[in-house]
N, C-alpha and C positions, 0 to 999 in steps of 0.2 A: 605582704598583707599589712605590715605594720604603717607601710606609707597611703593606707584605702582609708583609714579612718582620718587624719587628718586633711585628707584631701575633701572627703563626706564632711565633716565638720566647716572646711574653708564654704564649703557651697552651701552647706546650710547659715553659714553668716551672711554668706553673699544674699541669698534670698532674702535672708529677715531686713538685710541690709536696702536692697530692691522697694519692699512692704513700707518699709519706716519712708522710704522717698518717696514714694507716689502717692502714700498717706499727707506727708507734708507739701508735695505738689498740689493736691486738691485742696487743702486749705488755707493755700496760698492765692486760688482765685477768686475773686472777688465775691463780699458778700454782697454788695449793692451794686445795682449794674443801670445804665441807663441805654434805652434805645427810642428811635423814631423821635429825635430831636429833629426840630424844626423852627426857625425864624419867623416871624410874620416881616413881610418887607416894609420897612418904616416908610411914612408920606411924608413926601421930597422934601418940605421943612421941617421934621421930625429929626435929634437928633438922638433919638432911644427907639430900642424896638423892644418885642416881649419874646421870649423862648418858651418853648412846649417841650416837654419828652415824656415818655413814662420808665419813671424809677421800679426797680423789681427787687426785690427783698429775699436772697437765698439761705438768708440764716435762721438762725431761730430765738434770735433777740430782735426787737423793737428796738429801726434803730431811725435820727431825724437827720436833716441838711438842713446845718446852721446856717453856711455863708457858701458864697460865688465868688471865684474871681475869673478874668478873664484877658484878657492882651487885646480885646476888642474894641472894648469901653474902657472908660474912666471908670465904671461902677455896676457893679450888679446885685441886685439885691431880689430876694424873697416876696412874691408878692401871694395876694388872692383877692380876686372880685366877691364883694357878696351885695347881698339884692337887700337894701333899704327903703323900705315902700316900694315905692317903683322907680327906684332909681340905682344903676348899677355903682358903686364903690372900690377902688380899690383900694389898698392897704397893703402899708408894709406887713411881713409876720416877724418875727426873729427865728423859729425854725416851720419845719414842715415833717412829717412825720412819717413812715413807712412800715405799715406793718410785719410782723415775723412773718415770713415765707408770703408778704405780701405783695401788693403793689399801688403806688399812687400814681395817678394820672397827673401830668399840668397842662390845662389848657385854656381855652379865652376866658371860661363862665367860671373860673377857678384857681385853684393856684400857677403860678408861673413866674419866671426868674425874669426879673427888667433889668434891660442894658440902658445904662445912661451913659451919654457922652460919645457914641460912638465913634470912632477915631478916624475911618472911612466908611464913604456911604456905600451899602451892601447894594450886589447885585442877584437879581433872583438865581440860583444856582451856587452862589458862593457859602461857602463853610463855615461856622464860625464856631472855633473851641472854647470849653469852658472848664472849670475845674470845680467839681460841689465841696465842700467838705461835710464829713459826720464827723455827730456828736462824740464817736469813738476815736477820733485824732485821723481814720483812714480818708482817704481820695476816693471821689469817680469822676473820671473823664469821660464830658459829652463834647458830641461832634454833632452840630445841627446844622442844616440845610435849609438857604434863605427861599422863604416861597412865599408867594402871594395869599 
């Protein structure tokens, strides 16, 4: 008898042991996430192209992507089109913003990350990785796919 209770006792650690992990598994996945990254295919004397994806916000802080970098280009920076009379604009930003449990889109009429410098010329089909960073010191890794 005297050996059922520490044995009851080992398995209830083990459990709570169990809980504490898969609790800390979950909040170890990522709170910002990107998917449906895409390239637009630079024109043959272009040596920068622009990236789309839409960023998705699992947490419940408001959180932005300061900077890019990437192995691709020389440079990637934060962009957005906006409409000046009639004439489209772009512009650096210094971040871009995602709301709690939200999501931002980047695309042509909008925000979206410019690669300068490309190092070689993309073929439609090919991958190209990016690294964002947030205001919070964390990473998200995008994988975008070159298309016309």
């Amino acid at each position: 008898m005297r050996n059922t209770i520490p044995q009851g006792r080992a398995g209830l650690i083990f459990c709570i042991a169990g809980v504490l992990f898969a609790g800390g598994l979950a909040a170890q996945e990522a709170a910002v996430v990107a998917r449906d990254g895409w390239v637009r295919m630079p024109l043959p004397s272009k040596s920068e192209a622009a990236l789309y994806m839409v960023l998705e916000n699992h947490s419940a802080q408001r959180r932005f992507v300061v900077s890019a970098t990437t192995d691709a280009a020389a440079n990637a920076e934060l962009h957005e089109m906006t409409m000046e009379k009639t004439v489209m604009r772009m512009t650096p930003v210094a971040k871009i913003g995602i709301s709690a449990h939200g999501k931002t889109s980047f695309n042509p009429s909008g925000y979206h990350l410019m690669l300068f410098g490309l190092k070689t010329k993309p073929s439609i089909g090919d991958t190209i990785n990016v690294t964002l960073k947030l205001d919070d010191g964390n990473t998200v890794p995008v994988t975008a796919t070159v298309r016309k």
